[in-house]
N, C-alpha and C positions, 0 to 999 in steps of 0.2 A: 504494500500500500504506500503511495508518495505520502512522505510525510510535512506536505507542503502543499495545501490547497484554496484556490481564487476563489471567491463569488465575486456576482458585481458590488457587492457592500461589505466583503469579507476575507482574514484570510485566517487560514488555520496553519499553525507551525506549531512545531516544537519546543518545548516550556526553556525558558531564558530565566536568570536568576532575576531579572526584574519582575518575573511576575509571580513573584512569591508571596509580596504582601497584599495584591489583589487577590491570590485565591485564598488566600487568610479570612477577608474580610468576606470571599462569595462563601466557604466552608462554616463559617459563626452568622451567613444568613437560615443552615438549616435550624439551628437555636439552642446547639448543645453549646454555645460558648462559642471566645474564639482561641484558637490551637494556637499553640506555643511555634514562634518561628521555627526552633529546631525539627518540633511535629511533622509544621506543613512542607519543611526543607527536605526530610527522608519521603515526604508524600511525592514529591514531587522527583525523587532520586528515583525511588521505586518507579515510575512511570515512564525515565529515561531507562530504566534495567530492563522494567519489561517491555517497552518498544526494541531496543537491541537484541535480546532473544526469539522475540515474536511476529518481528516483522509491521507490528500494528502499533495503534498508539491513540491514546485519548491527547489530543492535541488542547493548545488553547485559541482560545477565537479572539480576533482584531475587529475589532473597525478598522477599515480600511484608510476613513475619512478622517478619523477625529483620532486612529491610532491607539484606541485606549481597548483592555482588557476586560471583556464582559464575561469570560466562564471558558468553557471545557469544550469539547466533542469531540468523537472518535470511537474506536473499537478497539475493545480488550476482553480478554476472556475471561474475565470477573467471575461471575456464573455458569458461564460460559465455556465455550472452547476454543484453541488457536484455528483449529477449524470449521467452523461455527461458531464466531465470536460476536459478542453481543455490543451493540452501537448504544451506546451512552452520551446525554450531556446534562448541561447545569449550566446557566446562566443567572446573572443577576438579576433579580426581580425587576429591577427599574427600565431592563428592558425586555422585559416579556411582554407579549403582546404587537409584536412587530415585524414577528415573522422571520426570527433571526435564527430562532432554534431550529424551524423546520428548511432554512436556505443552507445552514450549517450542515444539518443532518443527511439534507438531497446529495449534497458533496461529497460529504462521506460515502452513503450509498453508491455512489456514482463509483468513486476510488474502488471500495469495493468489490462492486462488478469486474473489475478488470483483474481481480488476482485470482478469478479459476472456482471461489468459494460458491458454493448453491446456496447458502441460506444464514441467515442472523437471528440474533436472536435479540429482543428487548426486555427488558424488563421497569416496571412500575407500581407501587404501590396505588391502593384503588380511590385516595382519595385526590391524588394526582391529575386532574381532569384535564391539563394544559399539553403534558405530556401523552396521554392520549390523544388529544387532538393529531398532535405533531404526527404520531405513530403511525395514526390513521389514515391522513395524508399521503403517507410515504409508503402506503400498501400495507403496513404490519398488519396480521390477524391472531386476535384472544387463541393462544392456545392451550396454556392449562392454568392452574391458580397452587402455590404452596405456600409454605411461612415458613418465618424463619423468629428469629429473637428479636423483631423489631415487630413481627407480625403478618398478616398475608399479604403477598407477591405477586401479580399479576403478570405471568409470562406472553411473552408476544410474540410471532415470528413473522419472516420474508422470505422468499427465496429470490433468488438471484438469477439473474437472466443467463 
């Protein structure tokens, strides 16, 4: 998968040590707190280790225009697998609702298609309704529902052309 991707309002790269203390403050939007630099430094080490071994990568997304850091996307086999890996993101609230997570997402799917893989996998908790939408969009279909220690899971999938 290029780990470097255009929209016309976006671009997705690879995590730079600048963008450490914006995903500090996107990771203390879900409300546990916010992580200690060192935390979010190995969060984000991990991310470079498992992009290196896997080929994929949860990137983080630009504005294009203004340059600045709004969240995540990409594929990693989280839940998942490196062959069948699951397309993730997270943005910051201030810009949901503009279409950013699903331009983000289309790109990825796109990259995707081109490395040989049939199918992804998504995952969402059910009360999530924003990232449904996105999913829904983008072709994913409800395919089974589990839980974990946070509670239930709503699995998704695609296949791939």
């Amino acid at each position: 998968m290029p780990l470097q991707l255009e929209t016309a309002r976006l671009a997705l790269r690879p995590w730079t040590e600048s963008d450490v203390d914006a995903h500090r403050t996107l990771v203390a939007e879900r409300g546990d707190g916010m992580p200690s630099i060192e935390h979010n430094q190995r969060m984000i080490d991990d991310q470079r280790s498992a992009s290196a071994l896997t080929g994929i990568a949860l990137l983080a997304v630009i504005r294009r225009d203004e340059g600045d850091f709004i969240g995540y996307c990409g594929l990693t086999a989280g839940r998942a697998s490196v062959a069948e890996p699951e397309i993730a993101y997270e943005l910051f609230r201030r810009v949901h609702g503009q279409g950013y997570a699903t331009e983000a997402a289309s790109a990825v799917l796109d990259a995707a298609s081109t490395t040989g893989r049939k199918r992804l996998w998504s995952t969402a908790r059910p009360w999530n309704v924003p990232s449904f939408r996105v999913l829904e969009k983008l072709g994913f279909e409800r395919d089974h529902v589990s839980a974990d220690d946070r509670g239930e899971l709503v699995w998704l999938t695609r296949s791939l052309p």
